[in-house]
LUMMAR-629573 format. One record per atom (N, C-alpha, C): z, x, y; residue in one letter. Coordinates in steps of 0.2 Angstrom, whole numbers, plus 5000, padded with zeros to 4 digits. Each point is the difference from the previous one (the first is absolute). Last residue first. Example, Ala and Ser with C-alpha at 12.3 -4.5 7.8 and 13.67 -1.06 7.14 Angstrom:
% LUMMAR-629573
503550644989S 500150045006S 500349965005S 500050024972A 500049965006A 500050045006A 
END
This chain:
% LUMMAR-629573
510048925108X 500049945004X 499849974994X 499950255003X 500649984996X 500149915003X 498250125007X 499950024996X 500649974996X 500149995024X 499449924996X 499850054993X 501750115009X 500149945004X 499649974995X 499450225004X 500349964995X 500549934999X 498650075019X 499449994994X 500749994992X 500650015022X 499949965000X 499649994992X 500850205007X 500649954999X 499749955000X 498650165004X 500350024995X 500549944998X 498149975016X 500650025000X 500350014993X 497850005008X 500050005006X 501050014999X 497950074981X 500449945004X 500350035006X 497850084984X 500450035004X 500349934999X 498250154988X 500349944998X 500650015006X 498350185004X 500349964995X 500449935001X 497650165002X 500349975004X 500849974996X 498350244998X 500049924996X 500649965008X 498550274994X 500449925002X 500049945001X 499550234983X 499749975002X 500349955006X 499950234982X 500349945002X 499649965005X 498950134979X 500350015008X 500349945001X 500350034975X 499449995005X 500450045005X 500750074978X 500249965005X 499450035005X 500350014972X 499750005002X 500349985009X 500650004977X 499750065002X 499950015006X 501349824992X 500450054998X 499550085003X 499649805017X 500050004994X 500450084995X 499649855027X 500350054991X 499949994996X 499449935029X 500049984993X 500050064994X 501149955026X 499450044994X 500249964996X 500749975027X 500249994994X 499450024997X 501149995023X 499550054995X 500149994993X 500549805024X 500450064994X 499450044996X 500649875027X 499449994993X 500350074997X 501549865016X 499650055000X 499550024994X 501549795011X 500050034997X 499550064998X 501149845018X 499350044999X 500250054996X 502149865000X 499449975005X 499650084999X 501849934981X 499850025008X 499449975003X 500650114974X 500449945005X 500050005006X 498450064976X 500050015007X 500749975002X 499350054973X 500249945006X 500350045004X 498650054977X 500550005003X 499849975008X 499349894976X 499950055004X 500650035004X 500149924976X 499549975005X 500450055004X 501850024984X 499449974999X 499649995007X 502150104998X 499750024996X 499449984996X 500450035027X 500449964996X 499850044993X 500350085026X 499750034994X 500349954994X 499849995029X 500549984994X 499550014996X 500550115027X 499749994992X 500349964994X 501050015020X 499349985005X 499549994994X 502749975004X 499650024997X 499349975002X 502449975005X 499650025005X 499450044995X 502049814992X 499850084998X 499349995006X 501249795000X 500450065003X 499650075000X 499749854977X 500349985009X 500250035003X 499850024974X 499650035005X 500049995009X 501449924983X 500450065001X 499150045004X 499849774990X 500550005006X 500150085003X 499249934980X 499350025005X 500450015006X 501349924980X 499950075001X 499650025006X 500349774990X 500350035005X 500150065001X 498349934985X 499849945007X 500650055003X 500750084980X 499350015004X 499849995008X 501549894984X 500450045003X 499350075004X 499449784990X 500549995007X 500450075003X 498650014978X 499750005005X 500449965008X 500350184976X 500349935005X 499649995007X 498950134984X 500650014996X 500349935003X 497450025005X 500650015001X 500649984996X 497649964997X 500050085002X 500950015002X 498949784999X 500150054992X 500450075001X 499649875020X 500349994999X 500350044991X 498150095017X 499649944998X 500950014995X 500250145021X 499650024994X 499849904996X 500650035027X 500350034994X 499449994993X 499350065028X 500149954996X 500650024992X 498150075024X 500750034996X 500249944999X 497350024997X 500650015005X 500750004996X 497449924994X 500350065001X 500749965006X 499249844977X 500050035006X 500150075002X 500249854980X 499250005002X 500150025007X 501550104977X 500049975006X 499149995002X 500750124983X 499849904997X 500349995007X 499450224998X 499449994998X 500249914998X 501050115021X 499950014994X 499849974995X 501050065027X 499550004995X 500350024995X 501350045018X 499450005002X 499649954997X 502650044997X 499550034999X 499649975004X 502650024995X 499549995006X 499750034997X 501750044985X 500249955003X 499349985007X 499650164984X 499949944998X 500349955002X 499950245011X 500050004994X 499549924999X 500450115023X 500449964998X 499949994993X 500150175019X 499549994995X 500349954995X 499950095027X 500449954996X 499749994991X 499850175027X 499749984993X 500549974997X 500350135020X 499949925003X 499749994992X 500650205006X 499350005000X 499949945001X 502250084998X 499650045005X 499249985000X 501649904987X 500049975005X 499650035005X 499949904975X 500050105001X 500049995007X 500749824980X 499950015005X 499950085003X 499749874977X 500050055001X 500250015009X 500749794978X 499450045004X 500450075004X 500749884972X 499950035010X 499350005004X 501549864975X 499350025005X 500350035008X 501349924978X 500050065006X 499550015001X 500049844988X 500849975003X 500150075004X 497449884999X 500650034993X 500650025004X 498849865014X 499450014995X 500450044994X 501749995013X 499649945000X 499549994993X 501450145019X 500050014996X 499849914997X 500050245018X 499649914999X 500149984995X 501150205013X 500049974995X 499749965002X 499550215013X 500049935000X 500150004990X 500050265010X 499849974996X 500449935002X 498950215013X 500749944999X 499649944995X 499150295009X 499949914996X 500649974999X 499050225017X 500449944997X 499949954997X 498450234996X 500049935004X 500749974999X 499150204990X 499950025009X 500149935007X 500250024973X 499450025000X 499950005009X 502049894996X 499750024994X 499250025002X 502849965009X 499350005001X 499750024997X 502049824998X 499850025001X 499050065001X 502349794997X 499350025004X 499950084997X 501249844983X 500049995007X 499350065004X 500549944975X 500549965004X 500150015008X 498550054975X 500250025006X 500249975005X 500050094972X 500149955005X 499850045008X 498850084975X 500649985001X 500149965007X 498550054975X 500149985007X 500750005004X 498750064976X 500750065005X 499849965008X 499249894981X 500750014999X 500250075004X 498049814999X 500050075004X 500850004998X 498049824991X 500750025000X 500150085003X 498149824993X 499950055008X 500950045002X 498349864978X 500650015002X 499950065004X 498149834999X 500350064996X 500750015000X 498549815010X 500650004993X 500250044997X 498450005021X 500749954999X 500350004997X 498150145003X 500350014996X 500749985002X 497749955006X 500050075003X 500750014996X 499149814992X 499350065000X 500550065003X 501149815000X 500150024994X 499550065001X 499849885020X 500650044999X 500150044993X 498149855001X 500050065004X 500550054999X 500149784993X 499750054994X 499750075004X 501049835012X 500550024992X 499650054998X 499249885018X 500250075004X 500450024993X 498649824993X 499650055002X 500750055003X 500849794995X 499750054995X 499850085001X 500649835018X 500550044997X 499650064992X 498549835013X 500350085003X 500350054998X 499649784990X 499650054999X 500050065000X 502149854997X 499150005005X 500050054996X 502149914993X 499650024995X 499149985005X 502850025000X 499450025006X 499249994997X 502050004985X 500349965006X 499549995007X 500050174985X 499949964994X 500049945007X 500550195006X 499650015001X 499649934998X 502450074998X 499849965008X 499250004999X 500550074979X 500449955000X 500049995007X 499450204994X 499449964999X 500549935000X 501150165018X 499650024991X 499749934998X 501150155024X 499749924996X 499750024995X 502350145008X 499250005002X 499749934997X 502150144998X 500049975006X 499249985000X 501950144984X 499550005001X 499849945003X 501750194992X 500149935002X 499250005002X 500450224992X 500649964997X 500149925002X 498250185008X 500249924997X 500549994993X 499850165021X 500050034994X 499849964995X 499949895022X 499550094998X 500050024994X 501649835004X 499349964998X 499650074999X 502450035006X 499749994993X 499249985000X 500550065021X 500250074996X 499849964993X 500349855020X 499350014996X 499950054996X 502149995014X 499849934997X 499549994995X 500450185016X 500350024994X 500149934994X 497850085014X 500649975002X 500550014994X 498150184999X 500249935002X 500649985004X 498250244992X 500649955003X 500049965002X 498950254988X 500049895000X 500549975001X 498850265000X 500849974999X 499749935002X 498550184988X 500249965006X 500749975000X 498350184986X 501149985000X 500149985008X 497950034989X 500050045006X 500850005003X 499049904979X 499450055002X 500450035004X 501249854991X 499950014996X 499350075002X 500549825014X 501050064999X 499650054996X 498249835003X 500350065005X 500750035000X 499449834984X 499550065000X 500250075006X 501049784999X 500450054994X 499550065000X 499549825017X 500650045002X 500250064995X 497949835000X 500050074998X 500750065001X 500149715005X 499650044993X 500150064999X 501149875018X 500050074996X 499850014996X 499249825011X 500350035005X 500550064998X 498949814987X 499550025004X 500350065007X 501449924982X 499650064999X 499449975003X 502649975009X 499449974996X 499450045000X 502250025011X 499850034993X 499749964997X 500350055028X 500349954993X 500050034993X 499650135021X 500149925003X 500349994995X 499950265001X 499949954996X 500249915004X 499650305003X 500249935003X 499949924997X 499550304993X 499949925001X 500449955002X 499550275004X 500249984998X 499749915001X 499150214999X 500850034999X 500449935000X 497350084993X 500349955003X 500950014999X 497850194999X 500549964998X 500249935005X 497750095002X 500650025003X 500449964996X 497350095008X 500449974993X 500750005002X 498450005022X 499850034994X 500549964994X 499949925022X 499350035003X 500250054994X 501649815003X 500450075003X 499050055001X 499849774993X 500450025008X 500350055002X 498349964980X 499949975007X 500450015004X 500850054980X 499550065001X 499649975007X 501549854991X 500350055004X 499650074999X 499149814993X 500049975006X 500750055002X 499150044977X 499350005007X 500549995006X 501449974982X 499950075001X 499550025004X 500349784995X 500650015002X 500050095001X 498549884988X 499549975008X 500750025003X 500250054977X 499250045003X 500149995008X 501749844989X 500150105000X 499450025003X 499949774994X 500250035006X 500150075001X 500349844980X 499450045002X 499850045005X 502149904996X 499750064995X 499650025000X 500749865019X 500049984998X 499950064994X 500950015025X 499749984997X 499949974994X 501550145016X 499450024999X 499649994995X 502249985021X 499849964993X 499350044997X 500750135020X 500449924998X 499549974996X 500350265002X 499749935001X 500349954999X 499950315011X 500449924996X 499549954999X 499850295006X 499749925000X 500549954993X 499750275014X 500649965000X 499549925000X 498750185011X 500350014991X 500349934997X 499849975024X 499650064997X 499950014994X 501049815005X 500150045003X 499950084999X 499849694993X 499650095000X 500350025005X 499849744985X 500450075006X 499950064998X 498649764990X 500350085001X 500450035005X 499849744986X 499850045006X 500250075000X 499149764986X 500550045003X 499750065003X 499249744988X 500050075002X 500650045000X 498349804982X 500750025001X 499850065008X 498249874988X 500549984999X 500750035003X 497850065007X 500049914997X 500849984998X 500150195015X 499650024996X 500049934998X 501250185020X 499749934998X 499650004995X 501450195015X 499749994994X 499949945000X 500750145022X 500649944997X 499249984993X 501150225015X 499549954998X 500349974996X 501350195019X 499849934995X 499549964999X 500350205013X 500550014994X 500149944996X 499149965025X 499950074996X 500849994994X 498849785006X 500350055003X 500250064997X 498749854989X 500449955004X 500150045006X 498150044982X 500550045002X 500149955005X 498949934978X 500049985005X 500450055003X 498549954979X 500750045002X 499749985005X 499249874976X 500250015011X 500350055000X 499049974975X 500549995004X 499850025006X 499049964973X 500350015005X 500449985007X 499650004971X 500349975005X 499850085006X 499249954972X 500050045006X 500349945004X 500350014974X 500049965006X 500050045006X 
END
């Protein structure tokens, strides 16, 4: 199964990766390169291009940041300890599911209960890039508060909901918000773009979700990097973005795009969690 991917550079030392099914994002600091979340099993090839994309050659990964523990978002986490002895970090709520000691995800029983078309079609995809492998990483460990990683302050936000230690990623200096699967963009059984929750199956608890969005209010953030569909402008004259297309061999010239923009971050979760 060939998959390609977006890069996009948000601001220096941050691109944010996109692909049909799942994204995430690289930090860079010279050498020094983190990720939030990285995908799907299959993913690794197009996880290895889009940090030879950002730092400009081949670069261990020091470390991962983890939203959740669902394998469109650590599929290749065990790979890369295991190549380049990344460190992998969660919430300390979410530690059992990464190891999968606990496990949190929709299985063919929610699936059973959706029986479109649509839904068929993204199963059989997901199963293609490898939703049912086991993605267990026993040397994950926890992180529980801010700090700097790959040259970037990161504050980890509890959103707990979609699974019981779902985080997002606040990075203040740069105004970037990556919000895993509690806020996304898009996706393959959503019929719209914009910021919105994931389709109700998809969530562990969904009132405790809907109430999670709240801890986004307030944050002065310009960029939001969700883990599905696109990334999102906040503000007035949004700035046209350099975005490439990837592949594992192969990255076009870039190119500018316009993006997906709102006008208030508060208001859009609002009518996201309404």
């Amino acid at each position: 199964m060939t998959e390609t991917a977006q890069i996009t550079q948000v601001v220096d030392g941050v691109h944010f990766v996109s692909t049909a099914l799942a994204n995430w994002v690289v930090l860079t600091d010279g050498d020094d390169v983190a990720l939030v979340d990285c995908g799907y099993p299959v993913h690794l090839p197009l996880v290895r291009a889009s940090v030879r994309a950002a730092v400009g050659h081949d670069a261990p990964v020091g470390t991962l940041l983890v939203t959740h523990a669902h394998a469109d978002h650590i599929g290749p986490a065990a790979r890369l300890v295991a190549e380049d002895g990344t460190q992998v970090r969660c919430s300390p709520t979410e530690l059992a599911g990464v190891r999968r000691e606990e496990k949190y995800q929709v299985d063919i029983g929610d699936i059973a209960r959706h029986p479109r078309l649509s839904v068929l079609r993204w199963t059989a995809r997901a199963v293609r890039a490898g939703g049912l492998r086991d993605v267990a990483v026993a040397a994950a460990t926890v992180l529980d508060g801010p700090e700097v990683i790959a040259g970037h302050r990161v504050e980890p936000l509890d959103i707990p909901g979609h699974t019981p230690g779902h985080l997002a990623y606040w990075l203040p200096q740069v105004r970037v918000l990556v919000t895993g699967d509690a806020l996304v963009t898009g996706h393959p059984l959503l019929p719209d773009r914009g910021p919105q929750m994931l389709h109700p199956m998809f969530h562990q608890d969904l009132d405790r979700a809907t109430k999670s969005l709240e801890r986004f209010v307030g944050l002065d953030a310009r960029w939001v990097l969700p883990g599905h569909g696109d990334l999102l402008c906040v503000g007035p004259d949004a700035p046209q973005i350099t975005t490439a297309q990837m592949s594992p061999e192969v990255l076009s010239p870039s190119a500018p795009v316009p993006p997906l923009s709102i006008s208030s971050l508060d208001e859009a979760v609002r009518q996201a969690g309404s």
